[in-house]
N, C-alpha and C positions, 0 to 999 in steps of 0.2 A: 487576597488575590482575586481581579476578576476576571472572566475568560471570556472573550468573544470568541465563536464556532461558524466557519463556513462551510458551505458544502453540507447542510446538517441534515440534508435527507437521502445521502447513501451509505451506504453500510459502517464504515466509517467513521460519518458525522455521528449518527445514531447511537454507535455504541460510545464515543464521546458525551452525547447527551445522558444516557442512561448514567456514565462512570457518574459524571457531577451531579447528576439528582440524588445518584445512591451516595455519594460521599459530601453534601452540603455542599457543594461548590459556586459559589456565587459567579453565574454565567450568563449568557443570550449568545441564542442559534441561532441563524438565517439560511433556509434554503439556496442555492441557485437562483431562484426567480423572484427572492426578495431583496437579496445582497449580490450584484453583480462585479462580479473581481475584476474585471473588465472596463467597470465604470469608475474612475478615478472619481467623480465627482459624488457618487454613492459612496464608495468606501471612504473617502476623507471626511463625508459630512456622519456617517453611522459611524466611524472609530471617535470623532469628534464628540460624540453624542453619550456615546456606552461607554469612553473611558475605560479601556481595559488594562490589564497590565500582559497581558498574553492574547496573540490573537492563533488562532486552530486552523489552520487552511486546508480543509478537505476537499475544496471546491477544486472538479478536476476534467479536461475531459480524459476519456479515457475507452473511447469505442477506436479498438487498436486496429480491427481494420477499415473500418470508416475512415478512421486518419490517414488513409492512404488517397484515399480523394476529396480528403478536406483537412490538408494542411496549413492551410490560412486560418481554420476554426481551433486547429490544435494547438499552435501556436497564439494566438491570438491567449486564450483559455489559460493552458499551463505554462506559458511565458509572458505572455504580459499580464496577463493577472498577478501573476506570482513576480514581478517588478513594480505593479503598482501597489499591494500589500506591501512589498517592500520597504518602500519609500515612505508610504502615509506611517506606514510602523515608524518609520525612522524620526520622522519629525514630533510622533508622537511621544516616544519613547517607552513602544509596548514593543516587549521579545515576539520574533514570529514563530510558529511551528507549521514546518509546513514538509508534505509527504510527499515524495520521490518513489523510484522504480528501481529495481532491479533489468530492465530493458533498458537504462543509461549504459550497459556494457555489452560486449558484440556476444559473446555467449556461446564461445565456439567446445568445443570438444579437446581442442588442445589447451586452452583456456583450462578445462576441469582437473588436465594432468599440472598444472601449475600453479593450482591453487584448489589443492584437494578439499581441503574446508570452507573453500568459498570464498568469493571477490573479498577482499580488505575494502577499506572504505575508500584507501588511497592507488587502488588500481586505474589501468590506463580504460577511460568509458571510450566507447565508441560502438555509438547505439546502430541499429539495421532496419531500424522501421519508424516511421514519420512519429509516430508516438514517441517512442524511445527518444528521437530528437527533440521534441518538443517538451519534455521533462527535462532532460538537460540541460536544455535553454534556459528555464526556471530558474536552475540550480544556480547555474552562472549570475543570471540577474538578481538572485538575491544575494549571494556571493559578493559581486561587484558595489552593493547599493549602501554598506557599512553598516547596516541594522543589526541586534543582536537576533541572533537565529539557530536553529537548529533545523537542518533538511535531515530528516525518517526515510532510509529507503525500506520498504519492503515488496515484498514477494508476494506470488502465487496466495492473495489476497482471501480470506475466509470469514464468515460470522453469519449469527444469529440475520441480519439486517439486509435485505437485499436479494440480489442474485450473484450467486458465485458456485465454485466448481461440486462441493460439495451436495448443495441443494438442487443441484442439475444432475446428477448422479442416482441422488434417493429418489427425485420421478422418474427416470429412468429405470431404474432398477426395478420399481414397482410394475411400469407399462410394457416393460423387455424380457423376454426372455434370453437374450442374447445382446451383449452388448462388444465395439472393439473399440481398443484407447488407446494413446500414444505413446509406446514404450519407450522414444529417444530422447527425449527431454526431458531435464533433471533438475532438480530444484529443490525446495523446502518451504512446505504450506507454513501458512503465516495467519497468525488469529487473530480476528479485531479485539478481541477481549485482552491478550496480551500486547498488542500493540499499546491499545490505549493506555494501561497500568506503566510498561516502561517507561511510554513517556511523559509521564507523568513523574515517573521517579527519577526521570533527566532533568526534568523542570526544576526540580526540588533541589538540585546541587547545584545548579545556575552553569553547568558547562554547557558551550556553544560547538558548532562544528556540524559535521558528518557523521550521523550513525548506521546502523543493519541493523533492523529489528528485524529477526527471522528466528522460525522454531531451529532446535536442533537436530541434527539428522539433514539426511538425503535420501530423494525418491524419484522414481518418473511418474507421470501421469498416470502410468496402469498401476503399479503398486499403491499409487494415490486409490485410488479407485478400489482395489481388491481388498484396501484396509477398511475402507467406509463400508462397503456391502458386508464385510467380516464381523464389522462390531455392529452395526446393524440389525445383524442376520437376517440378510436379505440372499434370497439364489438366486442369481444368476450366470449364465453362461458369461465369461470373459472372457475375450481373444486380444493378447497384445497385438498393435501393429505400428508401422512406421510414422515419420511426419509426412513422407509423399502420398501416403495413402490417403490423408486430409488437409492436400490442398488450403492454402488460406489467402488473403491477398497479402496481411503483411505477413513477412517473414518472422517467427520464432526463434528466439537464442535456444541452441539446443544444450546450454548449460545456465542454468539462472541462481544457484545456491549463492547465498550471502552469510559470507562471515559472522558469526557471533563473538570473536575472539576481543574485540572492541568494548562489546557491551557489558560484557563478562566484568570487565574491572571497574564496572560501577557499584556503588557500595546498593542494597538492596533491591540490584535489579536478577531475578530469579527468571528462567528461564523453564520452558518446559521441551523434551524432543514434540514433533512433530503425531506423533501417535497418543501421546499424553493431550496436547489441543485440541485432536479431535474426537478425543472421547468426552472432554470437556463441553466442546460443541454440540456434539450430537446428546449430551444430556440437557444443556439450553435450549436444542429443540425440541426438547420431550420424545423423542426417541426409545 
């Protein structure tokens, strides 16, 4: 099997490259700025070229509130990009994998009373911020385009590679003596390390569709937060507060958990809670 990886220089693509260095995996990466998803004429001549049997779509945008005044860029990126991988997959006859959101659904608080474990993979989306929309779009275009495929939605995104919530917190923690975080928003961190391993062991059964790669368990951002400082052992003052206390321009689901209930009935796919990942994590960072 060989794997083409886009998107290979955010958190992500990265830990995709590491998974296939460390398991033999006969592959080729490309940055953003060297494989443009955008460019029909670039991806048909490099899928043409690498002959893969799997292409990796990491390539995303994903500045959530940027996309609020650059809706053309966002869609542009995670819908038509993700139409034209589509299509060249198709003709090719390489399966796509390509990664989704948990902000495809409105993310309400009555939402979490009706679906205590978390959106199924077949709840009704209806996103509330220009991102949200423009992952959707994605969805539907690869959907509609007959390729074999697999859309990964995950969550409240984590790992060694990048910037994300976790590694924003341990600088914090160290320059603060006081820190406040948003207690109304509920969700479930999600690890590139386990992302990449599941699907990898989706690949391996050849099922197609819809899945939820998300840890297990439920948290808000402040318990997120009081876990990291805890295994860390890091002191600081923590004050929960609301989401009008921090303003944003897009709008936040104030319920983001995604179902694991789906993934569970895949034959070797193992799951960790949410507190197990990040102790995982924070040993990858040498913590």
């Amino acid at each position: 099997m060989k794997v083409l990886i886009t998107g290979a220089n955010g958190q992500l693509g990265r830990e995709w490259v590491d998974f296939c260095e460390q398991n033999s995996i006969n592959f080729e990466s490309f940055s953003s700025s060297k494989l443009d998803i955008t460019r029909e004429d670039m991806v048909t001549e490099q899928i043409r070229t690498s002959g893969p049997d799997v292409v990796i779509n990491c390539a995303a945008y994903t500045k959530v509130d940027q996309a609020e005044d650059e809706s053309e860029q966002a869609m542009l990126v995670n819908r038509k990009g993700a139409e034209i991988l589509a299509k060249v997959c198709g003709h090719a006859g390489a399966k796509l994998i390509h990664y989704s959101t948990d902000y495809v659904f409105e993310g309400t608080l009555s939402d979490m009373e009706t679906y205590p474990h978390g959106y199924p993979e077949n709840a009704e989306t209806n996103p509330i911020n220009e991102y949200g929309r423009s992952k959707l779009e994605g969805e539907k275009a690869i959907q509609e385009s007959g390729v074999e495929y697999l859309i990964l939605r995950v969550s409240w995104l984590c790992g060694k590679h990048g910037s994300n919530f976790v590694k924003t917190m341990l600088k914090l923690g160290k320059e603060r003596d006081s820190l406040a975080v948003v207690n109304d928003q509920y969700g479930s961190p999600t690890f590139t390390f386990n992302v990449v391993k599941q699907s990898f062991e989706l690949l391996k059964t050849g099922v197609g569709g819809i899945f939820h790669l998300s840890s297990e368990g439920m948290c808000t951002w402040y318990e997120f937060a009081r876990e990291i400082f805890d295994q860390a052992n890091i002191e600081v003052e923590l004050s929960p507060c609301s989401s009008d206390q921090f303003p944003t321009k897009a709008k936040r689901p104030a319920f983001s958990k995604l179902s694991t209930a789906k993934i569970a009935t895949i034959p070797g796919i193992d799951n960790q809670s949410w507190k197990q990942g990040l102790t995982q994590l924070l040993s990858e960072l040498e913590l």
